[in-house]
C-alpha positions in Angstrom: 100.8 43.9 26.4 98.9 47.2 26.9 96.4 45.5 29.1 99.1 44.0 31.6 100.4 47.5 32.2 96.9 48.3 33.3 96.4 45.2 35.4 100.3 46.2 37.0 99.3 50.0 37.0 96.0 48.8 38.9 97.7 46.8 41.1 100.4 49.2 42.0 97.7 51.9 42.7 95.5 49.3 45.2 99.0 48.2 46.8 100.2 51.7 47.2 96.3 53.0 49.0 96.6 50.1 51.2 100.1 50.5 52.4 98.7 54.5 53.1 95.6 53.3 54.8 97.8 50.8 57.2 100.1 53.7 58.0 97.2 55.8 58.5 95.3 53.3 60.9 98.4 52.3 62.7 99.3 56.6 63.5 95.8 57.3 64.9 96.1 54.0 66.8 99.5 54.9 68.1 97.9 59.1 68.8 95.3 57.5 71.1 97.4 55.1 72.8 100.7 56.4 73.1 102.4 55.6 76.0 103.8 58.8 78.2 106.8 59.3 80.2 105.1 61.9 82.2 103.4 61.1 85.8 100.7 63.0 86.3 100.4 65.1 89.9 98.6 63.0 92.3 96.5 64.2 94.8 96.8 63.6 99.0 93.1 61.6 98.0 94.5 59.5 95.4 97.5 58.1 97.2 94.8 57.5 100.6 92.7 55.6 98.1 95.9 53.6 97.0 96.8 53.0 100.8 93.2 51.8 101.7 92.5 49.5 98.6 95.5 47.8 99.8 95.4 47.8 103.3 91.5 48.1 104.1 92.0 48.2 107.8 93.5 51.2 107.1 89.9 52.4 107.3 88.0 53.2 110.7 84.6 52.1 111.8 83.3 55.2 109.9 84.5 54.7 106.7 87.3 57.0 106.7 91.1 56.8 106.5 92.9 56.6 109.9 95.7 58.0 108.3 96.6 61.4 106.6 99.3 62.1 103.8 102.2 63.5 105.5 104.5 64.2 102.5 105.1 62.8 98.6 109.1 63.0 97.9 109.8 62.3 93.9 113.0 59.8 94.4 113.5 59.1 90.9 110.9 58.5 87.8 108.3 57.4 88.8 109.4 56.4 92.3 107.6 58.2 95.2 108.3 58.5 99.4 104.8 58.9 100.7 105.1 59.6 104.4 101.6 58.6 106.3 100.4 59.9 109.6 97.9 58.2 111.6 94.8 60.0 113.1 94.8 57.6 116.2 98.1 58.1 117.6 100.0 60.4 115.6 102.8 57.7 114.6 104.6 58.5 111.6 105.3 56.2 108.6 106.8 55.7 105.2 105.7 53.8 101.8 107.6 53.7 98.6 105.4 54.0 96.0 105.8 52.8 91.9 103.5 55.0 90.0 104.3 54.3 86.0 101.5 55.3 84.5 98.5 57.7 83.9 95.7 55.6 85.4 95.7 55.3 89.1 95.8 51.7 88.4 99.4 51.8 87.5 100.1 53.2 91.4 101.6 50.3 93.6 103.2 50.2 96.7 106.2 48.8 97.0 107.3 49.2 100.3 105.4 49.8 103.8 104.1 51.5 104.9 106.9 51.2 108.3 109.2 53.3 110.1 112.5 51.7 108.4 113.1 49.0 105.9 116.3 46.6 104.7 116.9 44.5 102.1 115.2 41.8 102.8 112.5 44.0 103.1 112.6 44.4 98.9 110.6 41.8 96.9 112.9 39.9 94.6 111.6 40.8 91.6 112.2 44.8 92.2 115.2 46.4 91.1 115.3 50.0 93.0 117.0 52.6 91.2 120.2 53.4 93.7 118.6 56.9 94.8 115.9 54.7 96.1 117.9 52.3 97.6 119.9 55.2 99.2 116.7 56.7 100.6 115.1 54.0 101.8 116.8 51.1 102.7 119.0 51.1 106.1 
């Protein structure tokens, strides 16, 4: 009798460190990789990088962008106006952008860039929150 309260006391004890060790692995898992709501700034060079990774003849002979970042308009979380200008003939355009997430991966364009868009313009698997719709689509 005595020696099955040890074996139960034992087993309590290695049941209890191991449900503490699985908490403790799964909240420094979840520290590291914990998802933000937060967008962090971008800079004029990151969204040029997103326009000519996309669009490469967005870049001239030399390299460069033929474009310059006009404008960035926060429309809602996450969702972005980006207005571009181009170097060659000063034409003026717009881009929604989708940027959800802390790598520069996670920036996508959605829209353009163009002068005006409509609904048919929208991929069907986007749903635009209605201040985007509002703002962008004529």
């Amino acid at each position: 009798m005595i020696h099955s309260r040890r074996i139960i006391t034992v087993i309590a004890i290695v049941l209890l460190a191991t449900v503490i060790g699985v908490v403790g692995i799964g909240y420094a898992y979840n520290a590291q990789h914990a998802t933000t709501t937060t967008t962090p700034v971008r800079t004029a060079a990151d969204y040029s990088a997103l326009f000519t990774k996309k669009y490469p003849s967005l870049v001239g002979s030399d390299g460069n962008p033929i474009f310059t970042i006009g404008a960035v308009k926060k429309l809602a979380d996450n969702w972005y106006s980006v207005t571009i200008i181009s170097k060659q003939n000063n034409d003026t355009l717009r881009a929604l952008v989708l940027d959800s997430t802390q790598s520069t991966d996670g920036m996508s364009i959605v829209l353009g860039p163009s002068v005006a868009f409509n609904q048919a313009d929208v991929p069907s698997d986007v749903f635009l929150p209605e201040t985007v719709y509002q703002e962008f689509i004529q």
